[in-house]
C-alpha positions in Angstrom: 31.1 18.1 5.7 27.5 17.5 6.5 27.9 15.1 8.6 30.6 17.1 10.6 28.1 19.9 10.7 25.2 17.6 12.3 28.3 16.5 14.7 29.0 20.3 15.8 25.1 21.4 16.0 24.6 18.1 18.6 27.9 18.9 20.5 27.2 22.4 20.8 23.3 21.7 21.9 23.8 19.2 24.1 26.9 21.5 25.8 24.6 25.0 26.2 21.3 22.7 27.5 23.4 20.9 30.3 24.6 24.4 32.0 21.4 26.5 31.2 18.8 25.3 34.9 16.5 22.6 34.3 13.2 24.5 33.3 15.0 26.9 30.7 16.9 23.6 29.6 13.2 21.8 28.6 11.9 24.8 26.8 14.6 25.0 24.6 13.9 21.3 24.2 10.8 21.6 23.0 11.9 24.1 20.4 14.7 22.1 19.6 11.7 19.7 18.7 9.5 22.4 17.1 12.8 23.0 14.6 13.2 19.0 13.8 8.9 18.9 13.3 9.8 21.8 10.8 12.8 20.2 8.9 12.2 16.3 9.1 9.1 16.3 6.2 10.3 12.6 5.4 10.2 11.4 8.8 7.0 13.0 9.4 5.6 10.8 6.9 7.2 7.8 7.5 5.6 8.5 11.2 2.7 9.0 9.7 2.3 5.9 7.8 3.1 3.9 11.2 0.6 5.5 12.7 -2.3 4.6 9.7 -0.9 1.1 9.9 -1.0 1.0 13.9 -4.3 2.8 14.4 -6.4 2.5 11.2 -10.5 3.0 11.7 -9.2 3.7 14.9 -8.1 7.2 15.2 -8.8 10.4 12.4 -6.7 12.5 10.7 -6.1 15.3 13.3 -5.4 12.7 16.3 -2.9 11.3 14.3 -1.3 14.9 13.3 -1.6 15.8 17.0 0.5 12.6 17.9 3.4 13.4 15.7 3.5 17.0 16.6 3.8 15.8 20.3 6.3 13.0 19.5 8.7 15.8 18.6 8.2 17.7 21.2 8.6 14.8 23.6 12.1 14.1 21.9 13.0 17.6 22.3 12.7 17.3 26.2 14.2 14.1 26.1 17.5 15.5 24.6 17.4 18.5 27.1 17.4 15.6 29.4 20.1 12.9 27.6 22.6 16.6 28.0 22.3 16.4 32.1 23.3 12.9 32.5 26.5 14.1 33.9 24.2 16.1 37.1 21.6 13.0 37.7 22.2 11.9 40.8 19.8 10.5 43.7 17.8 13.6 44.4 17.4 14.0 41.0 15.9 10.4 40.9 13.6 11.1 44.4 12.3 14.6 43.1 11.5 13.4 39.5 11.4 9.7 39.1 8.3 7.3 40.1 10.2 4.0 40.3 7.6 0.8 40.4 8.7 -2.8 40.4 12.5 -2.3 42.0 11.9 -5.4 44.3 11.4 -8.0 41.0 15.7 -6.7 39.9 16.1 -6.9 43.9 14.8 -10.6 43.9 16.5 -11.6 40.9 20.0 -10.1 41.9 19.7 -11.7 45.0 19.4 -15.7 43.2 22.9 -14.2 41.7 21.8 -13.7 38.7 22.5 -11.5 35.7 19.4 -9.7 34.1 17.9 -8.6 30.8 16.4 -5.5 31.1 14.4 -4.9 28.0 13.1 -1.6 27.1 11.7 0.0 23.5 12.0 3.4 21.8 9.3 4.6 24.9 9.6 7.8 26.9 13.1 8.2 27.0 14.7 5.3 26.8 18.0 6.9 27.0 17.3 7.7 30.5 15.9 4.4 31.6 19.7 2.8 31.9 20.8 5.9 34.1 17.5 5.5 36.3 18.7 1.4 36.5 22.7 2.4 37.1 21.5 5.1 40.2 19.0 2.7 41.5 22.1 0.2 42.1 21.9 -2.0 38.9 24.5 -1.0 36.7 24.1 -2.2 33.1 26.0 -2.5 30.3 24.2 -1.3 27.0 23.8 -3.3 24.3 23.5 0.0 21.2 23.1 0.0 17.5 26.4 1.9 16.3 25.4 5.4 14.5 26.0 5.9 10.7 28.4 9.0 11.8 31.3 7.8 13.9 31.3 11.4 15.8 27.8 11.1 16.8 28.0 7.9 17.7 31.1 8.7 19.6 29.3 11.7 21.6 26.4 9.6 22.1 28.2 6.3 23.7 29.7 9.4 26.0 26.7 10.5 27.5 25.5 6.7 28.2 28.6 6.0 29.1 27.9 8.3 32.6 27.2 6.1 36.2 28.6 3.3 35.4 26.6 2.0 31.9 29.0 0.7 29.6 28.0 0.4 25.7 28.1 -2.5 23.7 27.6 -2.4 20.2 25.7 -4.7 18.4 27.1 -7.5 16.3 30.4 -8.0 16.7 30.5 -7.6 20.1 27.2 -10.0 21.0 30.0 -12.5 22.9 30.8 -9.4 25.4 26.8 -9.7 26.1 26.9 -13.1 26.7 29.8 -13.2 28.9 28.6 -10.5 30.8 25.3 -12.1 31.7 27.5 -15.2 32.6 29.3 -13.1 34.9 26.0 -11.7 36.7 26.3 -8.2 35.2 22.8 -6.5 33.6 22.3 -5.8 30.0 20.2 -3.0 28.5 18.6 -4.1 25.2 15.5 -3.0 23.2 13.4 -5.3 20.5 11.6 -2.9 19.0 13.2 -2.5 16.0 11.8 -3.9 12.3 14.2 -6.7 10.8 14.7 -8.0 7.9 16.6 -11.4 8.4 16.9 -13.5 11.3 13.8 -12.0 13.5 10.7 -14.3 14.4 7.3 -13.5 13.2 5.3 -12.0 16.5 1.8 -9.9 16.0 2.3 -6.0 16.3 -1.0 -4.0 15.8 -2.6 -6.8 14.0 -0.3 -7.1 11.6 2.6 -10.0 11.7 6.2 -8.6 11.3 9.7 -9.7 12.1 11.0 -8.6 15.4 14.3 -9.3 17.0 15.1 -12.9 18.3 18.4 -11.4 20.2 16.8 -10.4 23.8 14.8 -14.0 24.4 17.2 -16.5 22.6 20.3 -14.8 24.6 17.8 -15.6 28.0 17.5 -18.6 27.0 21.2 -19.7 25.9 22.6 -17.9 29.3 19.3 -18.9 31.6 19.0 -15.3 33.0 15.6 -13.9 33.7 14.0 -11.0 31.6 12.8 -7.8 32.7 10.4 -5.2 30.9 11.3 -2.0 31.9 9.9 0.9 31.0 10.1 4.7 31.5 7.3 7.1 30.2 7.1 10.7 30.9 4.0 11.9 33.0 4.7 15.8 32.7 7.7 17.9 32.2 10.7 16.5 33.7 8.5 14.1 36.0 9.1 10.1 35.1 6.9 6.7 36.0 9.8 3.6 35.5 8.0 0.6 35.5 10.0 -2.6 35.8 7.8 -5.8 35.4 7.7 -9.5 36.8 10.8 -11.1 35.1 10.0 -13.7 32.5 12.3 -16.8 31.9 12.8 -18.3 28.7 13.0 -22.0 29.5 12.4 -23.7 26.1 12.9 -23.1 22.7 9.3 -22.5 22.2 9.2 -19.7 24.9 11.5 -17.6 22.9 9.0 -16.5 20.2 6.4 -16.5 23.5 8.5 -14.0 25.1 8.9 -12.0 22.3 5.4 -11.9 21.8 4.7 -11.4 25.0 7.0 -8.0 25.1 5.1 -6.9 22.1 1.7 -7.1 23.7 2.6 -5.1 26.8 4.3 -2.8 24.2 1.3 -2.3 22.4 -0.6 -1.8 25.3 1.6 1.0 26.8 1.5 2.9 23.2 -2.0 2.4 23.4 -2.2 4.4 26.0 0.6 6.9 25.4 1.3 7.1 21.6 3.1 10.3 21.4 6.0 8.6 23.3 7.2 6.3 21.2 9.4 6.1 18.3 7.5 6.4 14.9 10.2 7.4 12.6 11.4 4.5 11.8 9.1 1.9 9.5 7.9 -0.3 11.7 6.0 -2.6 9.4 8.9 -3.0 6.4 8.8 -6.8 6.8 4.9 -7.4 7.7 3.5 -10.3 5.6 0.8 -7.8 4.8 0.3 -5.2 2.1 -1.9 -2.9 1.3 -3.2 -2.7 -2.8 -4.9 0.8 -3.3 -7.4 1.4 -6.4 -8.0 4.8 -7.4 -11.1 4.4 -9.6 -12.8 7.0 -12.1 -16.1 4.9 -11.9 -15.2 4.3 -15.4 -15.7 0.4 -15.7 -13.3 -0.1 -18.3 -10.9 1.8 -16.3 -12.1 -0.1 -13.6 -11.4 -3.2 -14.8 -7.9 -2.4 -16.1 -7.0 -1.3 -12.4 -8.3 -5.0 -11.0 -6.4 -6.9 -13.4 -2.7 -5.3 -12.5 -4.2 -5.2 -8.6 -4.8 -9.2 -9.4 -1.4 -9.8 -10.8 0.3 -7.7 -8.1 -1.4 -9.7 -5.7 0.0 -13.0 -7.0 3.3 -11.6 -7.3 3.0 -10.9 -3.4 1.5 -14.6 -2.7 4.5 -15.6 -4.6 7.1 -14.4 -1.7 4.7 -15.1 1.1 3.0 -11.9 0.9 -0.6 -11.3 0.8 -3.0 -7.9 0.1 -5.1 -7.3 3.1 -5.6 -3.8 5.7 -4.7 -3.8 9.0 -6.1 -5.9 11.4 -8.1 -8.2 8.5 -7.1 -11.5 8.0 -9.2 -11.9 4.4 -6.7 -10.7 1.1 -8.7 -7.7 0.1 -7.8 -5.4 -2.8 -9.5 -1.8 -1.7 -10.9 0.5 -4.0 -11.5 4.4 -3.0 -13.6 6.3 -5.2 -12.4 9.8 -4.9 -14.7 12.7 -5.4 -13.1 16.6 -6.7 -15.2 19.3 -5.0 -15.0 21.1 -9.2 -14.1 19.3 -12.3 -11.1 21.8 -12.5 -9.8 20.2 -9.3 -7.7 17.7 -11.6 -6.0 20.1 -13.4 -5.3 22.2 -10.5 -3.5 19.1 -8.8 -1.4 18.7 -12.0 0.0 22.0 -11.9 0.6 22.2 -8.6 2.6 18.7 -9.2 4.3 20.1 -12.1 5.8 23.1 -10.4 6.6 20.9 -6.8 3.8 22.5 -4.6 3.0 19.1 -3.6 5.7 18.6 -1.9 4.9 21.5 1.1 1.4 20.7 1.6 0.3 17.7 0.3 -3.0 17.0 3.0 -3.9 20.8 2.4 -3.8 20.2 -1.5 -6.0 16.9 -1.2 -8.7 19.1 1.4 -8.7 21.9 -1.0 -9.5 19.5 -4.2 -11.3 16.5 -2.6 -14.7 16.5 -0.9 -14.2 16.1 2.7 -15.6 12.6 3.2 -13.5 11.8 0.2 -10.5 13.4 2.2 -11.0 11.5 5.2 -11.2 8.0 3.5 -8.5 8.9 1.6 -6.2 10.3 4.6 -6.6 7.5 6.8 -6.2 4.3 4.6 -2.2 2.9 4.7 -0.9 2.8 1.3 2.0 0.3 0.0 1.0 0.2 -3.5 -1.1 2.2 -5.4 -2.7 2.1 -8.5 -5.0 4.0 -10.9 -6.1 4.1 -15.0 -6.8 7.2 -16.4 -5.8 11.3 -16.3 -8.1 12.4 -14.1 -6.4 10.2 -11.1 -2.5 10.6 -11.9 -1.7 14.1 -10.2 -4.0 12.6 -7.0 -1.7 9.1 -7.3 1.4 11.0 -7.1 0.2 13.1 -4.1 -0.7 9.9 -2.5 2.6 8.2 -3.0 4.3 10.6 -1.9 2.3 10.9 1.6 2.1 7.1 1.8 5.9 6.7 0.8 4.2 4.1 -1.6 4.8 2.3 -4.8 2.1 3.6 -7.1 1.6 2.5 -11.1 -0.3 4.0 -13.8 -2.1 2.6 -16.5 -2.4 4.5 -20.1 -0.4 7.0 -20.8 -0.8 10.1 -18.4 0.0 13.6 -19.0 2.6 13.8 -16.0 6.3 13.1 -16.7 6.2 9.1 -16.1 9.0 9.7 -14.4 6.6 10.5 -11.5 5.4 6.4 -11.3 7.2 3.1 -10.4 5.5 1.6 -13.1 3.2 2.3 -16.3 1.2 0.2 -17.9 0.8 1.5 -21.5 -0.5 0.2 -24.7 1.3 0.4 -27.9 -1.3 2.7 -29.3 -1.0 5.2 -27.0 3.0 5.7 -28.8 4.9 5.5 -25.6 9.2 5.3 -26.1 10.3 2.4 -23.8 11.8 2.9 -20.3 13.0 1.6 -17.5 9.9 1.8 -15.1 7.5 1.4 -18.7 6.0 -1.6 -19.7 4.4 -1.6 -23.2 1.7 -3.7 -24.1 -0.6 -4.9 -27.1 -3.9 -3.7 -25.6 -5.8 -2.7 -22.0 -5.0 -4.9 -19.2 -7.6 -7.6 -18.3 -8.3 -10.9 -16.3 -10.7 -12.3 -19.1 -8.2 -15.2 -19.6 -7.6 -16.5 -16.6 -11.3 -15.8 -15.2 -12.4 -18.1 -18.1 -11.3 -21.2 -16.7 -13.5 -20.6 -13.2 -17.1 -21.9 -13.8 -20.2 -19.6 -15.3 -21.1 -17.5 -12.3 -23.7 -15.3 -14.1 -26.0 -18.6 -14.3 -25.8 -17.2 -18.6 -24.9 -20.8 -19.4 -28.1 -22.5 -17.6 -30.3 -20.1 -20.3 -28.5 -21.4 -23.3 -30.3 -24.1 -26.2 -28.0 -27.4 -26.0 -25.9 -28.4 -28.7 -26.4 -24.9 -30.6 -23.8 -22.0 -31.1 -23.5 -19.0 -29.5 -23.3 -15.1 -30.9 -22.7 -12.5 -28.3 -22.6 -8.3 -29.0 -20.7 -6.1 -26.8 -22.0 -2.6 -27.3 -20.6 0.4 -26.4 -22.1 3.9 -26.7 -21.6 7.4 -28.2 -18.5 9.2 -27.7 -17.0 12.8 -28.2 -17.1 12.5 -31.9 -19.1 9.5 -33.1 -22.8 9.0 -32.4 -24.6 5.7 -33.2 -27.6 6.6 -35.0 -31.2 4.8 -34.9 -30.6 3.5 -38.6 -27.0 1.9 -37.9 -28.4 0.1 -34.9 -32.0 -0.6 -37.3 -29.5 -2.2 -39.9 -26.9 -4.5 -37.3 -29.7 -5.8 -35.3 -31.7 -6.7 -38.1 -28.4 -8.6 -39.7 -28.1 -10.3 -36.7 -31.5 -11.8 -36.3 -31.3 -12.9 -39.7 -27.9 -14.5 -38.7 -29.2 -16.1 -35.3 -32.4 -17.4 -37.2 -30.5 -19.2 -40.0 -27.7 -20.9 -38.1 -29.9 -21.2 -35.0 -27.7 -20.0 -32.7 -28.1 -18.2 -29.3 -27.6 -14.4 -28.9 -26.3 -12.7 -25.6 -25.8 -8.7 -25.8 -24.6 -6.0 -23.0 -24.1 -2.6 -23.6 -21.9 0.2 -22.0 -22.6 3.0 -19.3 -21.8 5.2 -22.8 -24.7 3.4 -24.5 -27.6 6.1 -25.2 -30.9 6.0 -23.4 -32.8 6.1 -26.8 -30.4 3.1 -28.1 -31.2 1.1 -24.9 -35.0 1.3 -25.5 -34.5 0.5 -28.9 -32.5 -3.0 -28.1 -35.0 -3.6 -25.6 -38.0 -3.1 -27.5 -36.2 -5.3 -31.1 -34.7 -8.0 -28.6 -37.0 -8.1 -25.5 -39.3 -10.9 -27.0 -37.1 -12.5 -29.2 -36.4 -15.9 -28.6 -32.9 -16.1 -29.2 -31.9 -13.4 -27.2 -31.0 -15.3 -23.9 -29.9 -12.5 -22.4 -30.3 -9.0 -22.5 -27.8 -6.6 -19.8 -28.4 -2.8 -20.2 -25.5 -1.6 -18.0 -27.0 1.4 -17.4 -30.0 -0.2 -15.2 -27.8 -3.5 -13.9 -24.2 -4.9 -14.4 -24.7 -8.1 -12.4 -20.7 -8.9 -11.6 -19.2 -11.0 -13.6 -21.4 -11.0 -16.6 -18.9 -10.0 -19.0 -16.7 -13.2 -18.0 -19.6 -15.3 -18.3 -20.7 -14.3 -21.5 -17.5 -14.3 -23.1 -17.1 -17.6 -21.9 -20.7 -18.8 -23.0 -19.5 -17.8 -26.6 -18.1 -19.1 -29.7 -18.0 -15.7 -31.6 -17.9 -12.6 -29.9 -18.8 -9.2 -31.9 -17.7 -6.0 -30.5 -18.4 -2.2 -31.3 -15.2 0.1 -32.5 -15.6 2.6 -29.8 -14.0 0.9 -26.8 -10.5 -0.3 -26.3 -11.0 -2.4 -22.8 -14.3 -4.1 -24.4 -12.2 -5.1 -27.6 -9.1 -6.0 -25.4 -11.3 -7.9 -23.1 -12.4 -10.1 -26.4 -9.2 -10.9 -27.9 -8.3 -12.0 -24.2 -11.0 -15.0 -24.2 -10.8 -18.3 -26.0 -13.5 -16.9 -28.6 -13.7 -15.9 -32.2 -13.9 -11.8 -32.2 -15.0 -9.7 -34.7 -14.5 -5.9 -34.4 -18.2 -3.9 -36.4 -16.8 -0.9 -37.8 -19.2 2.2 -39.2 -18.7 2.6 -42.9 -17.2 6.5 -42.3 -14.2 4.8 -40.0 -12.0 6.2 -42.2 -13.2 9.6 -42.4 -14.0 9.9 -38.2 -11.7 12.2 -35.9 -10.8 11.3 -32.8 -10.3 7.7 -32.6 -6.5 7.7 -34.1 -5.6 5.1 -31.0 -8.5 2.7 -31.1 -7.5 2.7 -35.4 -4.2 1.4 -34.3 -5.1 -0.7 -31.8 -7.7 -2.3 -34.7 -5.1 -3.0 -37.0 -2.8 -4.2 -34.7 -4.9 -7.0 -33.2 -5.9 -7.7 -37.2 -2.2 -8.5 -38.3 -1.4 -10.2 -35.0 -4.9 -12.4 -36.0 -6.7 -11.9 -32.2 -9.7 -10.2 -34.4 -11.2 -9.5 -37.5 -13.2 -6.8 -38.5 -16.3 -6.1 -40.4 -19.1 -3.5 -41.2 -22.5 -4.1 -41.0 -22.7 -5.2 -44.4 -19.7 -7.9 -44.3 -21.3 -9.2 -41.0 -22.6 -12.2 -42.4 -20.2 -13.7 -44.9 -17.3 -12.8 -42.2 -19.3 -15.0 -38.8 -20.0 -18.0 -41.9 -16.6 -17.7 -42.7 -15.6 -17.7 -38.9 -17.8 -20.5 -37.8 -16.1 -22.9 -40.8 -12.5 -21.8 -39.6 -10.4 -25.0 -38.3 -7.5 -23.3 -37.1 -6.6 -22.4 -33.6 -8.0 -19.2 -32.2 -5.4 -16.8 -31.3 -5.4 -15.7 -27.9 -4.1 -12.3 -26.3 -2.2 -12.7 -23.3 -0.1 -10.1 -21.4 0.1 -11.2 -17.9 3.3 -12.6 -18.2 4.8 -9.5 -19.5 3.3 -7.3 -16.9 3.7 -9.6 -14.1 7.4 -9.3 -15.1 7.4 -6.1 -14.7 5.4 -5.5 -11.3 7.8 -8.1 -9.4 10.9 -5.8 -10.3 8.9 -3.0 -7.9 8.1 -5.8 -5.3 
């Protein structure tokens, strides 16, 4: 029924625009235009995307809304235009049509030849094989067949007028062939993204698949090629341009000549982007993809968000693919750092999510809640997967996705439906039910395992006594409802000297952007001259990249404050004895019901132990005498799983 409907609206249009006189014919055009810029919201952003992809660092937001608004309109005079075919005739073509380049079909018709005259989705297109057909060179049109057989019927009537003839694809391809043979003209376009059977050219310096057909029929049936194309100058006024033919003479030529068409494609859009076709992706079977981090500048969450980006990426490499923008050849995983103009900018965004507002005015929602440099960045990158850790960022990944018609996964549980992500990444603790697009797993997502087997980058190794042990501390800071007072940290440093000075061993600490100012001075001024201490990071002042990796992999037991998940999860991850320092109230703290679950999860699975200050000693002795095989976490399996079923 719909489709019927769609049928009798086309008919109907195309009926009242062909008697109504040419001017009053193109303004209802471009209201027909206005209408389908009103109703086609998918389309819009699928053009959108394109253009991000085809013009990125090159052109800003509003350039690239103004382009879309006057695509439509440029398709609305172009049907006013397809419903006249029936009236063209040669004053219409003398009055209205700027015809360069005739003498190259002249020249080739007079070798007795047939010719290939291949066009895109430019100006309108539709019109070109009328212009060709008046101007003496009738061609038979080689046409994709329409989804609805009325309107595909209805259209093949229309192109069917001055002598063009419409072939469909596929099944008819021998017609084609026979009729170059038999010095007849063929209509074709290679524009079009493809899947299978295309050969790889450059298109806005990106590499996708475009179609083979045009060049390797030249070359099969030896007839020369001719780029034709027909772009609008103003109103009903034309330039068609036909171009030097091109012959395809080896087999190598016929990815040449494909590239070739692309180039001068590019080119023209260049210049006149508003008349081509953007509603169709264009870039579906690029080589290139774009990985998106939305980051909270929390590093753990941080950190999370680059180990999924890493395994996405190798999932990519895997089928050929690899993560890079447009026109950059390096893989590159980008990470945008979006700012709210008010902390209540995130809970705004949810609601509006929650009730569908997004899905009306999704760039006037991000401009409302995100600073404008924020916006911009944020507007203009090309998304194909996205991914973020963390509440704060889950309403603003939706949004994205949905303007970016992206794949987007969250990490942690979030407080949208998680029916709103391809994929989330959640850890057992957090009490999630299984699902389809859900992946459960022991603890945070890290790297730490596989970055262990590169080689010490931090130079922490080089500062180490030979042949002796080595004792690291990750510290984190105060939270919400615990606060680590001056006599806790008095009591576990002072263990630990004693601990370092009677097995002589080496000591490495780091603490956490949560670490207090007044516990920082403290380790400084208890660990600064001590000779054991081979290295001393307070995040707060410098987090050199990739100390954590090096340290961990420096160490032969690692020790690890309660208060942070990614910090333990990171530990259990390396090839390293962990133990977890409780405070002696654990029990009796609120607030920390997930990292108590996590604990005694990774304590019956055997990646840690735990201890208090107290039981430090006897539990490292204990540790350092163990014989058996250190258990290691590892999840990337299980996740990777999981990412290449989104692929």
């Amino acid at each position: 029924m719909k489709n019927y409907l769609s049928y009798l609206i086309i008919k109907c249009s195309l009926s009242t625009l062909c008697i109504l006189p040419l001017k009053i014919s193109l303004v209802l055009g471009r209201v027909l235009g206005f209408l389908a810029w009103c109703l086609s919201n998918k389309q819009k952003r699928i053009s959108y995307k394109n253009l991000k992809n085809a013009f990125y660092n090159k052109k800003d937001i509003k350039e690239l809304k103004k382009i879309i608004w006057s695509m439509y309109q440029h398709l609305g005079l172009s049907f006013a235009e397809i419903a006249r075919f029936g009236k063209l005739d040669k004053e219409y073509l003398n009055k209205y049509m700027d015809i360069e380049g005739l003498r190259y079909a002249k020249q080739e018709k007079e070798k007795n030849k047939g010719i290939i005259f291949l066009t895109a989705h430019f100006g309108n297109w539709e019109l070109s094989s009328q212009v060709a057909s008046l101007a003496g060179y009738r061609t038979k049109v080689l046409a994709r067949q329409q989804k609805t057989t009325l309107i595909d019927k209805i259209l093949n009537k229309y192109r069917s007028f001055h002598g063009c003839v419409v072939v469909t694809k596929g099944a008819n391809l021998k017609v084609a062939l026979r009729s170059l043979r038999n010095k007849e003209n063929l209509g074709m376009l290679a524009d079009e993204d493809v899947k299978k059977g295309g050969l790889a050219v450059n298109f806005f310096g990106r590499t996708v698949l475009a179609p083979s057909g045009p060049t390797s029929i030249a070359y099969r049936t030896k007839c020369p090629i001719i780029f034709s194309f027909l772009g609008r100058v103003r109103g009903p006024y034309h330039k068609f341009t036909m171009q030097q033919p091109l012959y395809i003479k080896t087999e190598d030529d016929i990815q040449k000549g494909l590239q070739c068409y692309c180039d001068k494609l590019s080119d023209l859009i260049k210049d006149y982007p508003e008349q081509w076709l953007w509603l169709k992706k264009r870039w579906g079977s690029s080589e290139e993809r774009n990985i998106v981090i939305l980051s909270d500048n929390k590093a753990g969450h941080l950190n999370q968000s680059m180990a999924v980006a890493s395994w996405l990426k190798e999932e990519l490499n895997k089928r050929g693919l690899r993560s890079s923008l447009p026109y950059q050849q390096k893989e590159e995983i980008k990470i945008l750092k979006p700012s709210y103009r008010h902390k209540c900018c995130p809970v705004f965004l949810n609601i509006a999510l929650r009730i569908g507002l997004y899905r009306l005015f999704p760039e006037k929602l991000l401009g409302c809640c995100l600073t404008r440099e924020s916006f911009c960045e944020i507007s203009a990158l090309p998304v194909d997967y996205l991914i973020s850790c963390g509440n704060s960022l889950s309403a603003l990944n939706v949004i994205i996705k949905y303007i970016n018609l992206s794949k987007n996964i969250i990490i942690m549980k979030p407080a949208l439906p998680i029916s709103n992500f391809d994929l989330a990444v959640i850890p057992a603790h957090d009490g999630t039910k299984s699902a389809d697009n859900v992946v459960i797993t022991q603890a945070a997502p890290n790297i730490i395992n596989r970055k262990l087997k590169v080689k010490d980058k931090g130079g922490i190794s080089n500062k180490l006594d030979e042949n002796k042990k080595t004792l690291s501390l990750f510290f984190g800071g105060d939270t919400r409802f615990f606060k680590y007072q001056d006599s806790f940290l008095e009591r576990l440093i002072s263990t630990l000297k004693k601990i370092c000075d009677a097995g002589g061993l080496n000591f490495l600490i780091t603490t956490s952007r949560r670490t207090s100012k007044s516990n920082e001075l403290f380790l400084k001024k208890e660990l600064g001259s001590y000779s054991k201490c081979k290295c001393l990071i307070a995040a707060s002042e410098e987090n050199p990249p990739g100390s954590v990796v090096s340290m961990l992999a420096a160490s032969n037991l690692v020790l690890v404050t309660f208060d942070s998940v990614s910090m333990i999860s990171e530990a259990a991850s390396s090839d390293s004895h962990v133990v977890v320092i409780l405070p002696d109230t654990l029990n009796n703290l609120k607030g920390f019901t997930k990292h108590k679950k996590l604990i005694k999860n990774f304590v019956n699975k055997g990646f840690v132990s735990t201890a208090t200050v107290d039981q430090l000693k006897s539990v490292i002795q204990s540790k350092f005498q163990q014989k058996e095989k250190i258990k290691v976490l590892n999840e990337e399996f299980q996740v990777k799983e999981a990412l290449s079923k989104i692929l």
